[in-house]
C-alpha positions in Angstrom: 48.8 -161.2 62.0 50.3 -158.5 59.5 50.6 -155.2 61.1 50.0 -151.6 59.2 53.9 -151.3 58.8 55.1 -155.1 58.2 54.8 -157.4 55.4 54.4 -160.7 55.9 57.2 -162.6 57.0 58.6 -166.5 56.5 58.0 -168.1 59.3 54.3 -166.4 59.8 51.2 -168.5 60.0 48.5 -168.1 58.6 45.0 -169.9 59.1 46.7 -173.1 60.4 49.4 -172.8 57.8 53.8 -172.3 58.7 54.9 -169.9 55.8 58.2 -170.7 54.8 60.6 -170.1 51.6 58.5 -170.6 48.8 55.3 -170.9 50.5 52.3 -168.7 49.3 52.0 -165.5 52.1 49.2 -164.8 54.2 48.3 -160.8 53.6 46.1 -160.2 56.7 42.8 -159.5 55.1 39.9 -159.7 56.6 38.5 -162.9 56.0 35.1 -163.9 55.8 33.8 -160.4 55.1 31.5 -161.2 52.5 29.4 -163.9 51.0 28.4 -165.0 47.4 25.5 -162.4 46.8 27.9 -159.7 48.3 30.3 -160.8 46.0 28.2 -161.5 43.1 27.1 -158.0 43.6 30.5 -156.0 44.2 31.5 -157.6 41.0 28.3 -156.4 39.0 29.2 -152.6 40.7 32.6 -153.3 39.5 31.9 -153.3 35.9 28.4 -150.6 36.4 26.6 -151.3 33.9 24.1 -148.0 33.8 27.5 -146.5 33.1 28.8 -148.8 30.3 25.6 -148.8 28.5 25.5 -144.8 28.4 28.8 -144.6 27.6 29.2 -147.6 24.6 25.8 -147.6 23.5 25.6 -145.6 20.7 29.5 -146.3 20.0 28.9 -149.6 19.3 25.7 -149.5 17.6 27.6 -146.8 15.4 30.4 -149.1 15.0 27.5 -152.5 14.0 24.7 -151.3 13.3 21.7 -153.0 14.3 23.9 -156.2 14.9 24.9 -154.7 18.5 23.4 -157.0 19.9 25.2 -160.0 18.6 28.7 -157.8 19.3 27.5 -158.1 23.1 26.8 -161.6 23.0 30.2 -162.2 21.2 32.0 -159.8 23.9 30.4 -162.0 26.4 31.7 -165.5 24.8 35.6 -164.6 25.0 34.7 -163.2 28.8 32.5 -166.5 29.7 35.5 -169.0 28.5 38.2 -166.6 30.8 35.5 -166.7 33.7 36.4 -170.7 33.7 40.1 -170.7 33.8 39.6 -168.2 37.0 37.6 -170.1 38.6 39.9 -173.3 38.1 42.6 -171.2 39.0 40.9 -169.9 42.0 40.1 -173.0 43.2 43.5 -174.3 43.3 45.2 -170.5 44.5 42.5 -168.5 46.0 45.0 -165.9 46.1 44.0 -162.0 46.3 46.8 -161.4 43.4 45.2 -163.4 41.2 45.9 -162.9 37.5 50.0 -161.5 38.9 50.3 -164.8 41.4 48.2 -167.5 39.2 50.9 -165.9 35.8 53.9 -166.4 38.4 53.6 -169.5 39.2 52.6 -171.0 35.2 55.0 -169.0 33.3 57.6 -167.4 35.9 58.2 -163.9 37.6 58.8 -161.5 34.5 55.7 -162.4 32.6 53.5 -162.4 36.2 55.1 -159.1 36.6 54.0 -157.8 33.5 50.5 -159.0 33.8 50.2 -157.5 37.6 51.2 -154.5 35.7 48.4 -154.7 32.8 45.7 -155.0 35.2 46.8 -152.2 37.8 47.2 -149.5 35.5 43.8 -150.8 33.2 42.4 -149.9 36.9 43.8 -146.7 37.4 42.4 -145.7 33.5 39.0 -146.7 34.3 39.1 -145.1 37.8 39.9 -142.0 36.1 37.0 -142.1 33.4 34.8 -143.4 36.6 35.2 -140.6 38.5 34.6 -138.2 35.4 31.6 -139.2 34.3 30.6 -139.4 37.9 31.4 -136.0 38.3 29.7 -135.1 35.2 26.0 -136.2 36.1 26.8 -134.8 39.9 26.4 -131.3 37.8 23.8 -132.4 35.2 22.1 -133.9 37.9 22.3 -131.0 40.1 20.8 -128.9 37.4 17.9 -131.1 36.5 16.9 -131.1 40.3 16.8 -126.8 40.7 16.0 -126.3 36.8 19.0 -124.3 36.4 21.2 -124.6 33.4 23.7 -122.3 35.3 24.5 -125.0 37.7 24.3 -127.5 35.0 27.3 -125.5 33.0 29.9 -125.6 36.3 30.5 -129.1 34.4 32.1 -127.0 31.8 34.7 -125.3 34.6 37.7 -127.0 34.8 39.0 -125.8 38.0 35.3 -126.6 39.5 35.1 -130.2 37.2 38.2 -131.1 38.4 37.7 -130.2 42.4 34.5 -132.1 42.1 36.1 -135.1 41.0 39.0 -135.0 43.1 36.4 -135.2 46.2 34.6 -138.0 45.0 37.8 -139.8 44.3 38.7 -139.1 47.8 35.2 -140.4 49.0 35.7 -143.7 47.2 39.1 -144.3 48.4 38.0 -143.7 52.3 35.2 -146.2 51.8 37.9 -148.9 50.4 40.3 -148.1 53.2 37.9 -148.9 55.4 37.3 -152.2 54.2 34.8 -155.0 52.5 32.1 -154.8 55.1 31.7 -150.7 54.1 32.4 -151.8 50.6 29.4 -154.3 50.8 26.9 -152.1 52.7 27.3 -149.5 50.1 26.9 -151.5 47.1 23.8 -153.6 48.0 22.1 -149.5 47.7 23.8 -148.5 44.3 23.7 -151.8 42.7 20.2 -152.1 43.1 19.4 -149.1 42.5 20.8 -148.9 39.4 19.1 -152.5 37.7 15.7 -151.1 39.2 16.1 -148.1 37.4 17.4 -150.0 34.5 14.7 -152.1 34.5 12.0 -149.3 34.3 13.9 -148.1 31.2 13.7 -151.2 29.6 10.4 -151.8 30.4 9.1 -148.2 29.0 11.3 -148.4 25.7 9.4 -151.6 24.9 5.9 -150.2 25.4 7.5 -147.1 23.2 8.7 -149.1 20.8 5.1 -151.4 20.8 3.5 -147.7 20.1 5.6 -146.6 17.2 6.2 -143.0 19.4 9.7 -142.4 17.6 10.3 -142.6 13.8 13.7 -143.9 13.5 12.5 -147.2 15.9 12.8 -150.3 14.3 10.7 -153.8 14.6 12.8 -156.6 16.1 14.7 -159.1 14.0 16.5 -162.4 15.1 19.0 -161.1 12.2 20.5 -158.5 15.1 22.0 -161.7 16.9 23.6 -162.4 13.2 27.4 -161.6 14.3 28.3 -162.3 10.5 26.5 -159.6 9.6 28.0 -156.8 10.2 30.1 -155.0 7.2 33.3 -155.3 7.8 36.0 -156.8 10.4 37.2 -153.8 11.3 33.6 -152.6 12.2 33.5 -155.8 13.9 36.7 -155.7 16.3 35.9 -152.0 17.4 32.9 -153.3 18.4 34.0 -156.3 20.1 37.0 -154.4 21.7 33.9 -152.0 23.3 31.8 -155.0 24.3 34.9 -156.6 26.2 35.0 -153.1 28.4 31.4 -153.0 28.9 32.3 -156.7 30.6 35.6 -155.8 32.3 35.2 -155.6 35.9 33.8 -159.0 36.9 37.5 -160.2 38.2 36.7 -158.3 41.4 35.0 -160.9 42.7 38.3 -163.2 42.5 40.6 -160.7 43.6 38.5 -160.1 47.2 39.1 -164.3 47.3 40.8 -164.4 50.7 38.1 -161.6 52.1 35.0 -164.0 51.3 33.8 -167.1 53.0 33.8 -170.4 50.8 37.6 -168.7 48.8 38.0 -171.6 47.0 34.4 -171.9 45.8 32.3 -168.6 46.0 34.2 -166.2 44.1 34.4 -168.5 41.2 30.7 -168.6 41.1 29.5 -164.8 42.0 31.9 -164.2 39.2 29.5 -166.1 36.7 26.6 -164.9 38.3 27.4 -161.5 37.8 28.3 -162.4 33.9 24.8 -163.8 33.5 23.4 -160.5 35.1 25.1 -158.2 33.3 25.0 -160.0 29.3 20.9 -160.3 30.2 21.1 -156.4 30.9 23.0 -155.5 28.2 21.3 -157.6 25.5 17.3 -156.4 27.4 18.8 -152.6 26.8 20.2 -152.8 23.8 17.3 -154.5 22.2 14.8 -152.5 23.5 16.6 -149.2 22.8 17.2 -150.1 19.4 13.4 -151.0 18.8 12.6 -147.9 20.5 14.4 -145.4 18.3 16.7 -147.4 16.1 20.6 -147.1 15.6 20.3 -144.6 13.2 23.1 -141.4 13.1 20.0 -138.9 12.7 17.9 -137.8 15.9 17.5 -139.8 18.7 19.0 -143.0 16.8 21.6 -144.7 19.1 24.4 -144.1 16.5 24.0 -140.4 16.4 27.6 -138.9 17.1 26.1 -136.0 18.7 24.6 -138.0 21.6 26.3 -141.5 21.2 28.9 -140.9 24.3 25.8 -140.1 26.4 23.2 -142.3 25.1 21.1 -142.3 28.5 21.3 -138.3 28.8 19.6 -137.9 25.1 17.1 -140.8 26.2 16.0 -140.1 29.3 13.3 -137.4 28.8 11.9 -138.8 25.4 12.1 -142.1 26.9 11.0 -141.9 30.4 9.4 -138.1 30.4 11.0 -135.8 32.8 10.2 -137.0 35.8 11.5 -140.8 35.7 13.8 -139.7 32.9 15.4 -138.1 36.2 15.6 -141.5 37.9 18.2 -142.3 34.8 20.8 -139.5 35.5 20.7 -140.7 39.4 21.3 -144.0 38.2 24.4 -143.6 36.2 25.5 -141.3 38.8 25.1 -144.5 41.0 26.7 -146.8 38.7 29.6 -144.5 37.9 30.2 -143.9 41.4 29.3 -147.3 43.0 32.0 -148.6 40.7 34.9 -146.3 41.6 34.4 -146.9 45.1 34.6 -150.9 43.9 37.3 -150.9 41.7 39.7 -149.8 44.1 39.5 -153.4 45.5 41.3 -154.8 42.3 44.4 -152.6 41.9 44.8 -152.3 45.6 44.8 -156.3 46.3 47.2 -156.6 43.2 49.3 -154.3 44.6 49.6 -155.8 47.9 50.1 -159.5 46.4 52.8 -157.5 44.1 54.5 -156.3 47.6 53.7 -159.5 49.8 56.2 -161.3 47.3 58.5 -159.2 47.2 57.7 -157.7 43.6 57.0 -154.7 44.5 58.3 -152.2 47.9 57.8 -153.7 51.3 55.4 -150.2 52.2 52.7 -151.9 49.6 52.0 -155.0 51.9 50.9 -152.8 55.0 47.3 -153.7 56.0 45.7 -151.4 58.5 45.3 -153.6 61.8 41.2 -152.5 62.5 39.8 -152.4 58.8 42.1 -155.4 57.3 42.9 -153.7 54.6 45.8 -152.6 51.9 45.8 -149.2 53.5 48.8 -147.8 52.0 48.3 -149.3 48.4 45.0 -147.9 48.2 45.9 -144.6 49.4 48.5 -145.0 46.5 45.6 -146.0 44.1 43.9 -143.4 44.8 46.5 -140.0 44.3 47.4 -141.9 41.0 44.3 -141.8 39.8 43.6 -138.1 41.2 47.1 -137.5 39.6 46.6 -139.1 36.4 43.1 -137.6 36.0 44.1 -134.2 36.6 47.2 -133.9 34.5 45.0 -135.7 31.5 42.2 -133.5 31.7 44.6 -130.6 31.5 46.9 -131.2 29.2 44.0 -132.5 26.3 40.2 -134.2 26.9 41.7 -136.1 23.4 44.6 -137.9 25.3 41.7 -138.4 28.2 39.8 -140.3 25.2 42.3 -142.2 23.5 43.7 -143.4 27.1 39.7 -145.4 27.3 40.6 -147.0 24.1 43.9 -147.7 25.1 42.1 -150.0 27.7 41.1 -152.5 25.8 45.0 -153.6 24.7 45.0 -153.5 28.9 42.2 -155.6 29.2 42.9 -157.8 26.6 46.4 -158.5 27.5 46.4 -159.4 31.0 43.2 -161.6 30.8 44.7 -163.6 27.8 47.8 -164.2 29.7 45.6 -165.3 32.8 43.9 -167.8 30.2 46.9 -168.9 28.9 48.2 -169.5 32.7 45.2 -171.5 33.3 45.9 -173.9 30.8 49.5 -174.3 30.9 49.7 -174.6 35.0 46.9 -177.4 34.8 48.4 -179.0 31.7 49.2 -181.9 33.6 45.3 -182.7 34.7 44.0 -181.9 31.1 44.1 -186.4 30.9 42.1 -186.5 33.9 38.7 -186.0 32.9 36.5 -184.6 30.0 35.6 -181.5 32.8 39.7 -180.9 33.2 40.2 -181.0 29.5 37.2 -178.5 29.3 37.2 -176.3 31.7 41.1 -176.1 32.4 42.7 -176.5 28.9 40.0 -176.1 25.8 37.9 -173.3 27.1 40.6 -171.1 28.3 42.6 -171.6 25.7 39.6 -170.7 23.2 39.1 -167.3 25.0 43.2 -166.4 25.1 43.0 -166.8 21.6 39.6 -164.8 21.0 41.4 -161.5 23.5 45.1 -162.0 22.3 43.4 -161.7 18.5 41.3 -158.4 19.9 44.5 -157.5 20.9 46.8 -157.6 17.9 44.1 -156.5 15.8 43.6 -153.5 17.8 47.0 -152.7 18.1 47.2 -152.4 14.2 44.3 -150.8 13.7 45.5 -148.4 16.5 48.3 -147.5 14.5 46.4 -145.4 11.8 45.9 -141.9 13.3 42.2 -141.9 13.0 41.3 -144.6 15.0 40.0 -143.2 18.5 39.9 -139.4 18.6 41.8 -139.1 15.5 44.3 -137.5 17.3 48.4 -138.1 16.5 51.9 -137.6 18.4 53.8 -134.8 16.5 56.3 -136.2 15.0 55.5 -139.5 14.7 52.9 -139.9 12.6 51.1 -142.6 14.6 47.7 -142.7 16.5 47.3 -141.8 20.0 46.0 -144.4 20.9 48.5 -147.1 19.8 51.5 -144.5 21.4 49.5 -145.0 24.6 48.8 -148.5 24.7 52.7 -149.5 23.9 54.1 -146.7 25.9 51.9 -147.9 29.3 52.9 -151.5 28.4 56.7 -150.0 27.9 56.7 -148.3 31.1 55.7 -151.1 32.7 58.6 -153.3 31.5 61.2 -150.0 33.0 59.4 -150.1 36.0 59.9 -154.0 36.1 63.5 -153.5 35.5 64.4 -151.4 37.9 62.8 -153.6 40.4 64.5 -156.4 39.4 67.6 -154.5 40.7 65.7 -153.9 44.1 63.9 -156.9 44.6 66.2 -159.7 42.7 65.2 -163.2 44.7 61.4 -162.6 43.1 63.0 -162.3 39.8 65.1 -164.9 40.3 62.6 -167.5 41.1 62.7 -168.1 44.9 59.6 -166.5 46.2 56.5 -168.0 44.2 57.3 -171.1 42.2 54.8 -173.5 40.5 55.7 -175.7 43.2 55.1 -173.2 46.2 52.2 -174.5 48.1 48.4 -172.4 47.8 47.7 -171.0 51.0 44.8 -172.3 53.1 41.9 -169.9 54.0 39.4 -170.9 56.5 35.8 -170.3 55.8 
């Protein structure tokens, strides 16, 4: 068993299994901890929908038009097609490291490096945005409930926005420490919560839009599903590369793989049923927002750049009236907040795989002895993100912005690479059977293609200074956003190489190998 202040040594067993040189480490997780709802469900808190739909919304129907809701489905398609070649990969390596171990083993240490890296600090940028808008609707909230705009405005405070956040970002991290069975308990409330509430919403924007209440609501149109549509590519891509973030997040459900009981199996499929959940929500919401006051830029139309960051806040009352329109602010306080607390599961598992093979300092593999958990790396997680959050919000809300479109490169790159691993460590099955060619070559390498494409059309979009806030480096005369994006990815590679000086038998090939065995979990 791993203690709090050992990593995993060769030589250790591990359900039934003698680790030695090469062999794939036991981390001492808790196993068994949860199930396939439990997992189907931290994955849907993982990616909180209430809170992408409030905060993409209107972006995205400002970016398409009324064709939003063929941008979700085609966010969902590139998503769907990865979803397989995890899976397959799970199957074969249910490994919490996932996209870091399954990239090590296909294409060798320096690329799984760099993809370990892509999805930790995509992590620490969401958990930051998380814990804002959290903190956010904790005020506006407030202020709805004792009809006082006073306490509404502490928002506004820095000092008091920032302590706020830094206590809920210490109240997510305690709950992670203390492992998946807290984690669970707490997300079967939010999670449900939120799609109730969701639901309602829905349910009254139909019977709004059925009454013709708002003038700028539109009558459906099977020509909104019409991807080819919309104006231009570039309108296209920005609103694909905001669909793919209102989808990022399911991957949880692999990366808690050695926690849950069936590791080869269940995470694979709570994955896909938390897809299937979220692109019905997305497409129900969408639709029935856009019938009920149109995506418009005037009014309450979604596209409106007054309210478009905040679509839900804008909504609510007309929508719901004021009393249930107060159910709505609860629930992306929920969703914001159940997903912080979840996505500290990711980065922290990563981070401990990272460590366990040696790719990262031997303090990252501790796991607390009672709650089976990375202790120290998500202790870690959460000052970075504390850190990272402060000094952003401080030093320009712009930078703050630009860092959330800056995600999608993240996103983008390390789940291409993982589809690209799929197909490439499998390549040998891909004669097997129509379901290997499928599933473990032509699907995966279909939705690599469709997120490294996202990717390098971002990146040169990204380049001209008004893309995001419109903000530039002095100097430099490039957008903020594409400075970000390759100076994250460039840090990444310095951090790389000066662990490669510390930690040279992982870079050298003699800790996880294509050949090193998958490690057997008991269920």
């Amino acid at each position: 068993m791993t203690q709090l202040d050992e990593r995993p040594r060769v030589g250790d067993t591990v359900s039934g299994v003698a680790e030695g040189d090469g062999e794939v480490r036991g981390k001492g997780l808790g196993k068994g901890s949860v199930g396939l709802v439990g997992s189907a469900v931290i994955g849907i808190s993982t990616v909180a929908p209430v809170y992408c739909l409030t905060s993409t919304l209107g972006s995205t129907a400002g970016q398409v038009g009324l064709q939003m809701p063929a941008v979700f489905l085609a966010g969902f398609l590139p998503m769907l097609l990865v979803a397989f070649a995890y899976r397959e990969l799970n199957k074969d390596m249910p490994d919490c490291g996932t996209s870091f171990t399954w990239t090590v083993k296909a294409f060798g240490p320096r690329i799984g490096w760099m993809c370990g890296w892509g999805l930790v600090i995509a992590t620490i940028i969401v958990l930051s945005n998380l814990a804002g808008v959290a903190t956010s609707y904790f005020w506006l909230l407030a202020g709805e409930i004792t009809s006082d705009p006073d306490i509404a405005a502490l928002d506004h405070n820095k000092f008091v926005h920032i302590a706020t956040c830094l206590t809920l970002i210490a109240a997510a991290t305690a709950i992670s420490y203390r492992g998946m069975t807290a984690t669970k308990g707490v997300q079967y409330t939010l999670v449900g919560l939120q799609l109730l509430v969701l639901a309602v919403f829905v349910a009254m924007a139909f019977q709004k839009a059925s009454a013709g209440t708002f003038d700028t609501g539109v009558h459906f149109s099977w020509q909104w599903m019409n991807p080819f549509a919309v104006e231009s590519m570039g309108a296209f891509t920005a609103g694909l590369s905001l669909s793919i973030f209102m989808y990022w997040g399911w991957d949880t459900c692999l990366t808690a793989n050695e926690e849950t009981i069936g590791s080869a199996k269940t995470p694979g499929r709570a994955s896909l049923i938390a897809m299937v959940v979220l692109v019905g929500s997305y497409l129900a919401t969408g639709v029935a927002a856009q019938m009920a006051v149109g995506s418009g830029d005037k009014g309450l139309g979604l596209g409106n750049p007054e309210t478009s960051g905040n679509v839900f806040a804008a909504l609510a009352g007309p929508v719901m009236g004021p009393v249930l329109g107060i159910l709505l602010f609860v629930a992306v306080l929920a969703s914001a907040a159940a997903s912080l607390q979840t996505t500290f599961i990711p980065v922290a598992r990563t981070v401990l795989a990272m460590s366990t093979y040696e790719a990262l300092p031997a303090s990252y593999a501790r796991v607390h002895p009672r709650f089976k958990t990375p202790g120290r790396a998500t202790v870690t997680a959460g000052v970075a993100t504390g850190a990272f959050y402060t000094v952003m919000t401080l030093v320009s809300e712009n930078v703050l912005t630009d860092t959330i479109f800056a995600l999608g490169l993240m996103i983008c790159f390390y789940y291409s690479l993982t589809a690209f691993a799929c197909a490439w460590y499998f390549r040998g099955d891909l004669r097997r059977s129509a379901r290997d060619l499928f599933f473990k070559g032509v699907f995966p390498i279909l939705g690599g293609l469709l997120l490294a494409a996202v990717f390098v059309k971002t990146l040169t979009d990204a380049w001209d200074p008004s893309y995001g806030s419109g903000s530039t480096i002095p100097g430099l005369g490039v957008g903020s956003v594409f400075v970000i994006g390759v100076g994250l990815l460039a840090l990444g590679a310095v951090i790389m190489l000066i662990t490669q000086r510390r930690s040279p038998a992982f870079f050298r090939g003699e800790i996880l190998t294509k050949s090193t065995p998958s490690l057997v979990v008991e269920d």
